[in-house]
N, C-alpha and C positions, 0 to 999 in steps of 0.2 A: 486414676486408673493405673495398674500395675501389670506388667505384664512377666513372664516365664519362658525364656529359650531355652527349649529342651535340645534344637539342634537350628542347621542352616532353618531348615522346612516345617519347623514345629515349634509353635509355641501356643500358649495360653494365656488370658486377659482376665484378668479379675477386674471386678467392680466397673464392668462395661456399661451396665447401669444399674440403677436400685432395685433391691431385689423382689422389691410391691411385682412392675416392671416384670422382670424375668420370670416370677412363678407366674404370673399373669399369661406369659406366652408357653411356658410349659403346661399348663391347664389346658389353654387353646391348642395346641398340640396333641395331648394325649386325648380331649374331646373327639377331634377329627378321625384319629388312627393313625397308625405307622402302617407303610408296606416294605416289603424287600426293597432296596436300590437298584435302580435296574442301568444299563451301559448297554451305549451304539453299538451295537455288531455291523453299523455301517449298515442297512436296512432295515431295521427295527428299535426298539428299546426293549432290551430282553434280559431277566433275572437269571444272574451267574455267580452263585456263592462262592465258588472258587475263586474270582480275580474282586467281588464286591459282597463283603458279608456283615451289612449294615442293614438297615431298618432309615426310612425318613418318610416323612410329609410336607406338602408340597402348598405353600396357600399363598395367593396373591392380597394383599393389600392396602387397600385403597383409603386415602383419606376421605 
């Protein structure tokens, strides 16, 4: 495994695992769908492109 500090708070990891593995869960991901990310306004979970303008999906799984 190899990893890339781009600063204190940023890096990146290669060959975190095989990449069978990785597309495997990019498949399962893009099957599901992406929504907006959404952030606590502290009573809700509410979509704010201005402070979060990402896309993700959410799955739990279980062995």
């Amino acid at each position: 495994m190899k990893t890339h500090r781009y600063s204190d708070n940023s890096f990146s990891v290669y060959e975190f695992m095989p990449e069978t593995e990785c597309r495997a869960l990019i498949t399962r991901s893009e099957e599901m769908g992406y929504e907006a990310a959404k952030i606590d306004d502290g009573a809700s979970q509410v979509a704010d492109p201005g402070m979060r303008n990402n896309a993700r999906v959410i799955f739990d799984d279980f062995p």
